[in-house]
C-alpha positions in Angstrom: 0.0 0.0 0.0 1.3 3.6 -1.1 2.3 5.7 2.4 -0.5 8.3 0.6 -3.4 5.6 1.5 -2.3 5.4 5.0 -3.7 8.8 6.3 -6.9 7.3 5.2 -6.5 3.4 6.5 -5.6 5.8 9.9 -9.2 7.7 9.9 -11.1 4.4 8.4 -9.9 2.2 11.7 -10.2 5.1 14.2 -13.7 5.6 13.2 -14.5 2.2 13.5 -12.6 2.0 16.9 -14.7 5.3 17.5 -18.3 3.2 16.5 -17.4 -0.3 18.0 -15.6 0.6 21.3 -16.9 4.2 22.1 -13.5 5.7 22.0 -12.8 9.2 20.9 -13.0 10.1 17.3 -9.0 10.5 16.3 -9.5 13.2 13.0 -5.8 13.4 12.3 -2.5 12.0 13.3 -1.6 14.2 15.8 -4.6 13.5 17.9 -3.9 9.7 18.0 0.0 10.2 18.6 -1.2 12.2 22.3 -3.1 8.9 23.8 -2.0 6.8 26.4 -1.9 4.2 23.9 0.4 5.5 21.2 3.2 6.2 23.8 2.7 2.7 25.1 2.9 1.3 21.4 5.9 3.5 20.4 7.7 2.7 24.1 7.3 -0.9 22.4 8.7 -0.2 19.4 11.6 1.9 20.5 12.9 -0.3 23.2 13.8 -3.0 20.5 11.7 -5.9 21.9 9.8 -5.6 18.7 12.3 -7.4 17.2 11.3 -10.5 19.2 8.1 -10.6 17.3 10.5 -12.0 14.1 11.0 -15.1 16.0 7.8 -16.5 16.3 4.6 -16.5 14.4 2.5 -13.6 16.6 0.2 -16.5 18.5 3.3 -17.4 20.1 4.4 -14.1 20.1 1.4 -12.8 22.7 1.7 -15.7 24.6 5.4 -15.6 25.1 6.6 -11.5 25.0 3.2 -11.2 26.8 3.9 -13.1 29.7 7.4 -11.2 30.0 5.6 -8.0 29.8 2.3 -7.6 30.7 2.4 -4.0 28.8 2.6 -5.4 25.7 -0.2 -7.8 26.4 -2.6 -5.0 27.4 -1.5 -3.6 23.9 -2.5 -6.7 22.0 -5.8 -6.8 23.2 -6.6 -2.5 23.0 -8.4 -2.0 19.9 -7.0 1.2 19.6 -3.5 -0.4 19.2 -4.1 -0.5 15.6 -4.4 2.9 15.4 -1.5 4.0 16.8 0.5 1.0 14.6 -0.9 2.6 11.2 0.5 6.0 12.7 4.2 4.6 13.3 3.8 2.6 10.3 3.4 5.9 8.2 6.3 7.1 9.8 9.1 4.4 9.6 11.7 4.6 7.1 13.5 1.5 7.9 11.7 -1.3 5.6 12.3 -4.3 8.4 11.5 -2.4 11.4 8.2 -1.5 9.2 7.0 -4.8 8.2 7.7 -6.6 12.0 4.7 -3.5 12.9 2.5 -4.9 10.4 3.1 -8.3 11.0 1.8 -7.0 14.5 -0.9 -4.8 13.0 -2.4 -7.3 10.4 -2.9 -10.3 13.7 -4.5 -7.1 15.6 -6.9 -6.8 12.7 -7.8 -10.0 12.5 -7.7 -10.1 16.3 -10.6 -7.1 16.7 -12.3 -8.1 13.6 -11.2 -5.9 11.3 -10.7 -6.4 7.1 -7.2 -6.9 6.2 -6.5 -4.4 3.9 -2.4 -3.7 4.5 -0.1 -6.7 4.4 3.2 -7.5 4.3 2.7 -11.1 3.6 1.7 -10.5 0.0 5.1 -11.3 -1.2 4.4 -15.4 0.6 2.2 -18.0 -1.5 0.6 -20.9 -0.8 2.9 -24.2 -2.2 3.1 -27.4 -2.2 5.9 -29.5 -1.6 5.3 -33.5 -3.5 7.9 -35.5 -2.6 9.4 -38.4 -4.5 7.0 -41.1 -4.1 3.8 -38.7 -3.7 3.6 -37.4 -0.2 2.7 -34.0 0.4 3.1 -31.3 2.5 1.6 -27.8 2.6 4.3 -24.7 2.4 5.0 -21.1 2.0 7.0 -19.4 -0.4 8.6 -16.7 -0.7 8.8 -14.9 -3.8 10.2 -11.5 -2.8 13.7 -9.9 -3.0 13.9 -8.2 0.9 16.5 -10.0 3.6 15.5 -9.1 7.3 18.0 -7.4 9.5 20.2 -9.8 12.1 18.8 -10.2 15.0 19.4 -7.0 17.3 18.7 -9.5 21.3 21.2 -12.0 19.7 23.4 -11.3 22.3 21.3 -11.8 25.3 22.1 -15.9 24.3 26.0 -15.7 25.2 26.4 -19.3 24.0 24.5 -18.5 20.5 27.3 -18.6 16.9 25.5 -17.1 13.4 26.5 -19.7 11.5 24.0 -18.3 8.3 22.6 -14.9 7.5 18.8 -13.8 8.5 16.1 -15.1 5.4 12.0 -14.9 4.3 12.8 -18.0 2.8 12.7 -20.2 5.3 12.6 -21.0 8.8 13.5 -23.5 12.0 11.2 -26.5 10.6 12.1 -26.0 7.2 16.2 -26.0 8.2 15.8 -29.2 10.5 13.1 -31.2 8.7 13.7 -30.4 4.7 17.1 -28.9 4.5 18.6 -30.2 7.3 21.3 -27.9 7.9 22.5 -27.6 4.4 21.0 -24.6 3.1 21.5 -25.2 -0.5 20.6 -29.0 -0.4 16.7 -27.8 -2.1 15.3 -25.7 -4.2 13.4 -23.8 -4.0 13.7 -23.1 0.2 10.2 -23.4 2.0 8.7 -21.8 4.9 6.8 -24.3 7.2 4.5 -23.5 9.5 4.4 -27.0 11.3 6.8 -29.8 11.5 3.9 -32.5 12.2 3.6 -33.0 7.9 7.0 -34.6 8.5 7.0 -36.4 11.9 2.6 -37.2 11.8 1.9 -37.5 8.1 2.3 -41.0 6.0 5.0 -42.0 5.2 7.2 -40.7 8.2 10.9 -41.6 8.8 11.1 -40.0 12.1 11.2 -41.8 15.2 10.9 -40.6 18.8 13.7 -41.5 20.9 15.0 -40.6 24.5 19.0 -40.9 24.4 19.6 -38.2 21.6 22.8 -38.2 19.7 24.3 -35.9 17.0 22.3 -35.8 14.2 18.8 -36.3 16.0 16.3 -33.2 16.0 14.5 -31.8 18.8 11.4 -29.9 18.9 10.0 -27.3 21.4 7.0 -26.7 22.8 5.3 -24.5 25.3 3.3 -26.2 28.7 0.1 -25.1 27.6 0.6 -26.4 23.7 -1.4 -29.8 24.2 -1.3 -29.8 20.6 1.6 -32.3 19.9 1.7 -31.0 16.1 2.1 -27.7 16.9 5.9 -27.4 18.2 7.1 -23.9 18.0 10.5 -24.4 17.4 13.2 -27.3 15.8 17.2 -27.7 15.8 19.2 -30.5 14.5 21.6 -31.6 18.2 25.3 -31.3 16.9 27.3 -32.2 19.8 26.4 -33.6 22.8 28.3 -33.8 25.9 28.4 -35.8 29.0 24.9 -36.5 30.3 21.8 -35.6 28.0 20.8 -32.4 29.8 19.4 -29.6 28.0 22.9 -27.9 29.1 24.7 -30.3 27.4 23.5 -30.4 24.2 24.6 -28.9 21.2 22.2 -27.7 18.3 22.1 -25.4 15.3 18.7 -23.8 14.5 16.8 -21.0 12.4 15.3 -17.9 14.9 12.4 -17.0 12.6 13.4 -14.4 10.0 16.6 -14.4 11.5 19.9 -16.2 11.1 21.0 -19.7 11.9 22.7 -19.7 15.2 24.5 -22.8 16.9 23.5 -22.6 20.6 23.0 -25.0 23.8 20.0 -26.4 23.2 18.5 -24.3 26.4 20.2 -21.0 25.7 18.0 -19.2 23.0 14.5 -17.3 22.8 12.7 -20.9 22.4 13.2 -22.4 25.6 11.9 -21.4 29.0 12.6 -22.6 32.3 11.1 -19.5 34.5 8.3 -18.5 36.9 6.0 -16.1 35.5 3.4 -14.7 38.4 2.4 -18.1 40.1 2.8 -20.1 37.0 6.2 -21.9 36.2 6.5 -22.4 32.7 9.0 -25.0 31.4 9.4 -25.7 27.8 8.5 -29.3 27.0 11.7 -30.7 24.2 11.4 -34.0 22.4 13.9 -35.8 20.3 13.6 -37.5 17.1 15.3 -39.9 15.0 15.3 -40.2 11.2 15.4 -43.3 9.1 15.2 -42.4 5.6 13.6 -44.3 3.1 15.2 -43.6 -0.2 13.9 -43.7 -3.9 15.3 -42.9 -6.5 13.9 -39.8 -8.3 15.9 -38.4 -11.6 19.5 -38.4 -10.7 19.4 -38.1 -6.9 18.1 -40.5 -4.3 15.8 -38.9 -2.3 13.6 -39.8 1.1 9.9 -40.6 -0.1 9.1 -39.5 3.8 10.7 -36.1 4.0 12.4 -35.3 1.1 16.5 -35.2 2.0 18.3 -35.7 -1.0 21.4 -37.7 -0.3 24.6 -36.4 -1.4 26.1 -40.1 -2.7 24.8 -41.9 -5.7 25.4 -45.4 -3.8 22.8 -46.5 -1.4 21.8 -49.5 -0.1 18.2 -50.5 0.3 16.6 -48.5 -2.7 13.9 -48.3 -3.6 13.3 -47.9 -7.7 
């Protein structure tokens, strides 16, 4: 959307604010950028834990920044919130920075019941991934030209390494499921919003297992996800030391739109082991296995479960 549309987006969704919640009429900018709520907003912005919203997908983003700071959870469910985000949106020059406020402002829409009418999704479609044999999988794809800036809190994790540069293209389930860990190793790179279409679906090479070694991958999920399928978070384990603690282990992962870091497995944004209020909330990891089952698919043998593509030509146990 042109920045000259925005002035009217701004009056559109503060009269509808105005109508559906009884709040006061905002007429221009000015007007909305003296309420309580814009200085809260802006405070959000300008301390630089906005950047945290480019790790997760923004359900886990409220649930997680939210319990941290109860400020940004009042914002998230204020109506007027959206006004104040088309206001900063107007005025940000700095393209990343712009599009983590409307990754914010387009949930908020949905959130209060409001059309969608600016996105920053538009350059992501729908695809789907057939893998040798016919499985298939549903994926995003990216089909824009923007890289998102490193991640500014990276150094809050004193044990995390940028082993690869931030990306659209893909993210932590698409690194440890379909590339796993070699960037290059498919084309075209795809965004996944859920690992379960490789560890749930038919045919599935991955096993669960409880003594984890190099190579295995482990997925993360929150206390109150019951949903098994809905892990917010995988890393392939690449060194493991004595003992099988979360301290000891060794993984390399994907942080959203940002980088690939190597980390201990506890020692990133992912995995919490904290009391928040009365609640303590301790981030549930599993460990899996994989077993490939090859086939052979134009000049490359490929898994018909999950779609690695092994580097060698000779491989025992193929199926043609």
């Amino acid at each position: 959307m042109k920045m000259k549309k925005l002035s009217a987006l701004i009056l559109c969704f503060t009269m509808l604010l105005s109508m559906s919640f009884s709040a006061e009429v905002y007429a221009h900018e000015e007007d909305i950028m003296r309420t309580e709520n814009y200085q809260k907003t802006k405070a959000f912005v300008d301390s630089g834990d906005i950047y945290d919203l480019g790790l997760y997908s923004m359900e886990d983003a409220v649930r997680i920044i939210g319990r941290q700071d109860p400020d940004f959870a009042d914002l998230c469910g204020e109506p007027q919130t959206v006004a104040s985000l088309a206001v900063l949106i107007s005025q940000e020059d700095d393209e990343f920075l712009k599009n983590l406020m409307v990754f914010w402002y387009n949930y908020l829409l949905i959130q209060h019941g409001f059309p969608v009418t600016y996105s920053n999704t538009s350059d992501y479609v729908s695809y789907t991934l057939t893998l040798p044999g016919g499985k298939t999988i549903d994926a995003l794809l990216y089909t824009g030209n923007s890289t998102p800036d490193t991640y500014a809190n990276a150094s809050s994790y004193t044990s995390a390494i940028l082993l690869s540069l931030s990306s659209y293209r893909y993210n932590c389930h698409s690194y440890a499921w379909y590339l796993h860990g070699d960037i290059n190793s498919q084309s075209p790179q795809l965004w996944f919003d859920y690992h379960s279409g490789f560890t749930h679906a038919t045919p599935s090479c991955a096993t669960q297992v409880y003594s984890p070694q190099v190579g295995d991958i482990v997925t993360y999920t929150d206390p109150e996800d019951f949903d098994s399928l809905r892990a917010k978070h995988s890393a392939i384990i690449t060194s493991v030391s004595a003992g099988t603690g979360v301290n000891q282990i060794v993984v390399a992962s994907k942080w959203g739109y940002y980088g690939v870091y190597s980390h201990i497995l506890s020692d990133c944004p992912y995995y919490t082991d904290a009391e928040h209020g009365t609640t303590h909330y301790l981030t549930n990891v599993k460990y899996y296995r994989l077993s490939h089952q090859y086939i052979l698919s134009g000049n490359y043998y490929y898994c018909k479960c999950c779609g690695y593509k092994n580097p060698t030509m000779v491989v025992s146990g193929v199926t043609k």
